[in-house]
C-alpha positions as CSV (number, residue, x, y, z in Angstrom):
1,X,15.2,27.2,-41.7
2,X,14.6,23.5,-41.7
3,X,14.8,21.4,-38.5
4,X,15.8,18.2,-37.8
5,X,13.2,15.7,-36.5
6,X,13.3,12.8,-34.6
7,X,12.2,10.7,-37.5
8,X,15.4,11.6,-38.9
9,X,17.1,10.9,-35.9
10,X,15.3,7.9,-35.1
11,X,16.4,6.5,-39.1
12,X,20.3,7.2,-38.0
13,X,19.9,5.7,-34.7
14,X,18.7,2.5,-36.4
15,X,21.2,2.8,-39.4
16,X,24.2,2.6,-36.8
17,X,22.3,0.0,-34.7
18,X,22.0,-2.4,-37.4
19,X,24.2,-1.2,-40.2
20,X,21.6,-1.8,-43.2
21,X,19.1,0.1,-44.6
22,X,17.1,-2.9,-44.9
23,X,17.0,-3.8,-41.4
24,X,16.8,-0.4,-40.5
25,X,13.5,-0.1,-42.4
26,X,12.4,-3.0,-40.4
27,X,13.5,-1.6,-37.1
28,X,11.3,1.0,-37.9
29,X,8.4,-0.8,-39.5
30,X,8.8,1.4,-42.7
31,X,10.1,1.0,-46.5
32,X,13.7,1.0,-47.5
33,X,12.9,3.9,-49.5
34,X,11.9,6.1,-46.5
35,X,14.9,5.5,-44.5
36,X,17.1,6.3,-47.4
37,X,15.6,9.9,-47.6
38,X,14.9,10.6,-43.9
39,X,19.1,9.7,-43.8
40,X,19.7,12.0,-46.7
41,X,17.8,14.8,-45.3
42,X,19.2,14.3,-42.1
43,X,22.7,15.0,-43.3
44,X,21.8,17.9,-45.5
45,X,20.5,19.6,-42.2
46,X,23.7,18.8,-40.5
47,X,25.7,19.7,-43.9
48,X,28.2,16.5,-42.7
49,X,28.8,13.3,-44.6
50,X,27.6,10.3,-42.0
51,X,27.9,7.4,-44.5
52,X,30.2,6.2,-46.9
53,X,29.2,3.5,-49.5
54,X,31.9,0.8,-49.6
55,X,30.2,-2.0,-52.2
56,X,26.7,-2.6,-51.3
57,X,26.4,-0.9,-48.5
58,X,27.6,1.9,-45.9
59,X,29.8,2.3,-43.8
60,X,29.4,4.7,-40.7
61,X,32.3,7.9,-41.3
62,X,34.6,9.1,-37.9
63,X,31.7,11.7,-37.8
64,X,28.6,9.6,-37.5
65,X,30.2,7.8,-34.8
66,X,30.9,10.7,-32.3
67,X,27.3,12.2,-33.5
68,X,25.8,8.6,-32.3
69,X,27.4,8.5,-29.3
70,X,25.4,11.7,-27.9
71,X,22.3,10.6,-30.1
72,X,22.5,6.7,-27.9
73,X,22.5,9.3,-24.6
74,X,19.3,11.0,-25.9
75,X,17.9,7.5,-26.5
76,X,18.6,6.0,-23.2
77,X,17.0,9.1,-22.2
78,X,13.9,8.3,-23.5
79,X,13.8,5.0,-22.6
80,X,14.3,5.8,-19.1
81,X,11.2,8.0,-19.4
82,X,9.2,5.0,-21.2
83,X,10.1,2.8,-18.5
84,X,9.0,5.0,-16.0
85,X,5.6,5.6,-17.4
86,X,5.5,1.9,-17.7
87,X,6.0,1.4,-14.0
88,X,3.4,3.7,-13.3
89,X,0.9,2.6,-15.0
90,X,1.6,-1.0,-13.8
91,X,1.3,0.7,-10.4
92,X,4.9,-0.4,-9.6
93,X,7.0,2.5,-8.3
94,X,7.4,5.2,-6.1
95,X,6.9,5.3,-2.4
96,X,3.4,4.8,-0.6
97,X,2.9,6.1,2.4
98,X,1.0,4.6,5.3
99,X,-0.3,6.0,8.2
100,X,-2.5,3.2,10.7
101,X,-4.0,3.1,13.6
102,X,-2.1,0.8,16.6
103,X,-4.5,-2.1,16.3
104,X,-3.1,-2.6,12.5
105,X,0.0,-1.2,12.5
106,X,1.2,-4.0,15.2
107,X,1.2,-6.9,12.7
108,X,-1.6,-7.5,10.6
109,X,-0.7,-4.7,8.0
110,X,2.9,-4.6,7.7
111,X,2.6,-8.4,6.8
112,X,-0.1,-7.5,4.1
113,X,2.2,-4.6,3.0
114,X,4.9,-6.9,3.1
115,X,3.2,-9.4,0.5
116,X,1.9,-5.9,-1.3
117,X,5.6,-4.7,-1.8
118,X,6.9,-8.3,-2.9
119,X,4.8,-8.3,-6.3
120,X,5.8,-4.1,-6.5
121,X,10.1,-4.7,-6.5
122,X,10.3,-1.2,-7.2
123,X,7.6,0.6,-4.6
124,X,9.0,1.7,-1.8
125,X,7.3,1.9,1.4
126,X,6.6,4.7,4.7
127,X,4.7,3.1,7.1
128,X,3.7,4.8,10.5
129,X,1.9,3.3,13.7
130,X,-0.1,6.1,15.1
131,X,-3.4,6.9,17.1
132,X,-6.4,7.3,14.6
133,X,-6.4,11.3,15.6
134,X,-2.9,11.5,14.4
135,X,-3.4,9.5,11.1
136,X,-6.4,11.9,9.9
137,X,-4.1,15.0,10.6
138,X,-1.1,13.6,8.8
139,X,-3.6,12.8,6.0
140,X,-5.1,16.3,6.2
141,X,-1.9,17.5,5.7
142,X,-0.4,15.3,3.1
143,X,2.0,13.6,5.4
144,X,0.3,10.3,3.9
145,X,-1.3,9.1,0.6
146,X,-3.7,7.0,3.2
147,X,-4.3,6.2,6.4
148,X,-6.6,3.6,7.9
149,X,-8.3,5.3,11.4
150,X,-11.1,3.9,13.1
151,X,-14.7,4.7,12.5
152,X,-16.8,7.1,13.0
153,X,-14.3,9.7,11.8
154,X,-14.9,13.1,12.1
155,X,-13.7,15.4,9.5
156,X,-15.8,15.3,6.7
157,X,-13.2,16.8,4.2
158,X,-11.2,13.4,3.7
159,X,-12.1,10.8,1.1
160,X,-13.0,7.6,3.0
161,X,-13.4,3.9,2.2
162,X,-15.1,1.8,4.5
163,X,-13.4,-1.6,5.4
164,X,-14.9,-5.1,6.5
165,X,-15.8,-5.4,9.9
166,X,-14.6,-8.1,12.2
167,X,-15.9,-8.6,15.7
168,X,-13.9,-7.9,18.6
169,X,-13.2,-10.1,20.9
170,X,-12.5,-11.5,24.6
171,X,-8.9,-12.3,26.2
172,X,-8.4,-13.9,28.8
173,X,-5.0,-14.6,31.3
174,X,-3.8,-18.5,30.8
175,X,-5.6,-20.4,33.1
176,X,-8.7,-18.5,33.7
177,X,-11.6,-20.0,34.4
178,X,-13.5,-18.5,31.4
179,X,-11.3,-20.1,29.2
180,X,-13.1,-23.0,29.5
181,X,-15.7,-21.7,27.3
182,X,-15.8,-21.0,23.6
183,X,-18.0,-18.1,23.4
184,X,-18.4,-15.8,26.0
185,X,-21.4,-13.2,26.8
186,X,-21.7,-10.5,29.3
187,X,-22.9,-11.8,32.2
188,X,-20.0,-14.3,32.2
189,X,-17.8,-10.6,33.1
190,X,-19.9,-10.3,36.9
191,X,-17.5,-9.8,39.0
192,X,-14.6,-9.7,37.1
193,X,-11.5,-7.0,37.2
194,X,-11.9,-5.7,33.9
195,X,-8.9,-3.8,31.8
196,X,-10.7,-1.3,29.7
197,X,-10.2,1.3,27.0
198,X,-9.7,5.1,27.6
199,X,-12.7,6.5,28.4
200,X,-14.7,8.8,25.9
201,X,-13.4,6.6,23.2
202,X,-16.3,5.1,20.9
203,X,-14.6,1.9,21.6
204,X,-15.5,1.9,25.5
205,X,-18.8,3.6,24.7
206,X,-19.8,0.7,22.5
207,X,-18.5,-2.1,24.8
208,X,-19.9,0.0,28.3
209,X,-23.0,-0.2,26.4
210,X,-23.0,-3.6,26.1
211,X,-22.4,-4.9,29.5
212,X,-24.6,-1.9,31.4
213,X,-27.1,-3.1,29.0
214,X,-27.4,-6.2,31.2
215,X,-26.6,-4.6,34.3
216,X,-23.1,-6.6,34.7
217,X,-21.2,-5.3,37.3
218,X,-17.3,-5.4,36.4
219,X,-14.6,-4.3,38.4
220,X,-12.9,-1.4,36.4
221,X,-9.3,-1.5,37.7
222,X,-7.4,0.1,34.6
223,X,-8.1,2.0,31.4
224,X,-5.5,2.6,28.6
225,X,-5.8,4.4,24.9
226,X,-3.7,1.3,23.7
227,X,-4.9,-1.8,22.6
228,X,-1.0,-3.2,23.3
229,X,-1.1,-2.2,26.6
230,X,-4.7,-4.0,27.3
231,X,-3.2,-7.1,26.1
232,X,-0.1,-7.0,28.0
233,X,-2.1,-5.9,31.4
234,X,-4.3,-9.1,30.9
235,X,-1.2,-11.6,30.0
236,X,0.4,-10.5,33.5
237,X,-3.3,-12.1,34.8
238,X,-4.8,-8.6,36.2
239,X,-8.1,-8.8,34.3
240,X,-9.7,-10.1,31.2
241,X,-11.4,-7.5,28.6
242,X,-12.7,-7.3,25.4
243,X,-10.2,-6.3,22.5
244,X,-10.3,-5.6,18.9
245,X,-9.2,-8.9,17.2
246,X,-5.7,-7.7,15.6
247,X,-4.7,-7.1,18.2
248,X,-5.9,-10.0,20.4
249,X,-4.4,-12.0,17.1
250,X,-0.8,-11.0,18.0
251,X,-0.5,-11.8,21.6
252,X,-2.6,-15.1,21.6
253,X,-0.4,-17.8,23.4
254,X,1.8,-14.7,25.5
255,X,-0.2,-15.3,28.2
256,X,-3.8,-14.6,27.0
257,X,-6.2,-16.6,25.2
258,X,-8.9,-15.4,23.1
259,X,-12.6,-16.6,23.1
260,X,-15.4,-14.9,20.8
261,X,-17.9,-12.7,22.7
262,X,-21.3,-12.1,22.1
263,X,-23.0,-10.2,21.4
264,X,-21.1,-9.1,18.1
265,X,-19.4,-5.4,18.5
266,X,-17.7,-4.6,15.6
267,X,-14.4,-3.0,15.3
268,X,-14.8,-0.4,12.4
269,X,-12.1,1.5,10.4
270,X,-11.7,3.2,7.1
271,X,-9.0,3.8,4.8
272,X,-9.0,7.9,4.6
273,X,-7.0,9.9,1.8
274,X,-5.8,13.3,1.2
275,X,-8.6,15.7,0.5
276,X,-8.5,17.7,-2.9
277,X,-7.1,15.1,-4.9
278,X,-7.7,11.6,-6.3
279,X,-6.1,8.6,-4.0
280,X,-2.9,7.1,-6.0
281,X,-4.0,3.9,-8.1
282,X,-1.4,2.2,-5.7
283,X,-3.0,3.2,-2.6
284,X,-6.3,2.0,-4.0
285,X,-4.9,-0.9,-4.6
286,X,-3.9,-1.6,-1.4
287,X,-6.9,-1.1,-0.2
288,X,-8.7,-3.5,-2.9
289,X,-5.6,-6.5,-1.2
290,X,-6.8,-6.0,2.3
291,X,-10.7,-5.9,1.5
292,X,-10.4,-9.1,0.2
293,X,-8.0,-10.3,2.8
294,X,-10.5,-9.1,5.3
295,X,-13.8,-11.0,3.5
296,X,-11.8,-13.8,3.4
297,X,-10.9,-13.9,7.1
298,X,-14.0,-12.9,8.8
299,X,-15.1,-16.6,7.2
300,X,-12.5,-18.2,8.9
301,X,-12.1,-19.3,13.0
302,X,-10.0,-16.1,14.8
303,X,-6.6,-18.1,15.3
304,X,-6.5,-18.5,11.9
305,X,-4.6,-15.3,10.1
C-alpha cells in the first residue's frame, strides 16, 4: 500500500499557503508540472477531493481546510525543531553551567559571563562560587559543564585548559606607609603583621617561599582559605599581604590599596570539564572570551579592568 510523503505534503502545504500552482512551484523551487502530480497523488492516497477548479484556478474544498489546519501544526513542528538546531549550532541556547573558584566568582567572571550571555539572548546561565576542591568534584560529577580551579590540579581524569597567568599582588591598609611605593619586594614586609593564606595551600607555599627565600621575617597574625576575608582583614588596617589580583581588583579603594610585588608569583587556574565527554562548543567558547580578556589585561596597569 502506497504512503504519503512529505513531498506530497509539503506541495499542499504550499498550495494553501499561496493559492497557485505557480507560486507553489516557486515556494518549492520546482516545476508547475511536479506540483500538479505530487497534489494529485496526494489526494488519490487520501481518496478526498482537496481542490476544486473555479476558472483558472483552485479553490481549496471544506476538506482541505480542516486537513491543513493539522498539516500547519506538523509544520510549526518542524520549524521549531529547525530553529532549535539553528540555535545550537550558533551556540545560542540552553543553560551553561559554571562552577569557579572564590577569587573569580567575586566579580571578574560574572561580569564577563554577563557580556557572554548578552550576545547569547537565549543561553541561560548556573553560576556557582566555590573552593577549587569543590569545583573539580562538581565537575567530576557532572554538576558543571566547566569549572575554572586553581592550578596544580590533582585529578588527572578531567579535561583541562590552562588560562593566562597574572601576577598576584600586594594590598595594603589606606594610609600605610608602603603605599608610598609603586612596586614592592620582600624585604619591604620585615616586620610587618602579615594576613596570610591557609596553610598547606600551594598559594602560601609559593608566597612562604618567596619571603623565607630572603630571610624576611613577618609577623603571621592570621591565616584564612578566603581571599575575601584577606582583603577585608587588611581594609580594617591589621596587616598587609599579598593577594591574587581579582580579588585585590574588587576591594581597591575599600580601605586597601594595591601595589605590584616582585618578584612575579603567578596566580594559576584552569578551566576543567567533565571527563568522558567533549566540553559543549559554548563552554569552549567561553573560555576562548576570557583568554583573550586575560591577554589583553595582563598588558594593561592592575586598576584598569
Amino acid at each position: 500500500m502506497a504512503r504519503i510523503n512529505s513531498r506530497q505534503v509539503e506541495a499542499f502545504r504550499a498550495m494553501m499557503l499561496t493559492g497557485s500552482v505557480t507560486e507553489a512551484a516557486k515556494l518549492m523551487a520546482v516545476t508547475q508540472p511536479a506540483v500538479s502530480r505530487l497534489l494529485r497523488d496526494f489526494q488519490a492516497l487520501l481518496k478526498m477531493g482537496l481542490f476544486e477548479r473555479r476558472g483558472t484556478g483552485l479553490v481549496p474544498t471544506a476538506a482541505a481546510t480542516a486537513l491543513y489546519m493539522e498539516v500547519e501544526r506538523s509544520f510549526v513542528g518542524l520549524e521549531r525543531i529547525n530553529a532549535a538546531a539553528e540555535e545550537i549550532r550558533s551556540r545560542r541556547t540552553g543553560t551553561l553551567r559554571i562552577a569557579a573558584l572564590p577569587a573569580l566568582s567575586n566579580g571578574y567572571l560574572p561580569r564577563l559571563a554577563g557580556k557572554f550571555l548578552e550576545e547569547r539572548p537565549n543561553l541561560n546561565l548556573s553560576f556557582f562560587g566555590v573552593i577549587s576542591p569543590i569545583v573539580i568534584d562538581w565537575v567530576l560529577n557532572n554538576q558543571c559543564d566547566i569549572g575554572f580551579a586553581e592550578i596544580p590540579i590533582a585529578h588527572s581524569g578531567l579535561t583541562c585548559m590552562r588560562l593566562p597567568a597574572l601576577p598576584r599582588v600586594a594590598i595594603l591598609p589606606d594610609g600605610h606607609r608602603l603605599a608610598a611605593k609603586a612596586m614592592l619586594e620582600p624585604r619591604d614586609f620585615e616586620g610587618e603583621t602579615f594576613v596570610s593564606l591557609s596553610a598547606g595551600s600551594t598559594s602560601r607555599h609559593l608566597i612562604d617561599q618567596i619571603f623565607n627565600r630572603d630571610d624576611v621575617r613577618r609577623v603571621l597574625r592570621v591565616e584564612t582559605s578566603l581571599s575575601e576575608i584577606m582583603c577585608g582583614m587588611v581594609s580594617s588596617g591589621l596587616g598587609v599581604a599579598i593577594c591574587d589580583p581579582f580579588t585585590a581588583r574588587e576591594f581597591e579603594g575599600r580601605g586597601i590599596v594595591v601595589r605590584s610585588f616582585m618578584p612575579r608569583i603567578d596566580f594559576e587556574f584552569a578551566a576543567v570539564f567533565p571527563p568522558q565527554r567533549s566540553p559543549s562548543p559554548v563552554a569552549l567558547d567561553l573560555v576562548e572570551v576570557m583568554r583573550r580578556a586575560l591577554v589583553e589585561r595582563s598588558g594593561r596597569p592592575f586598576a584598569q579592568n
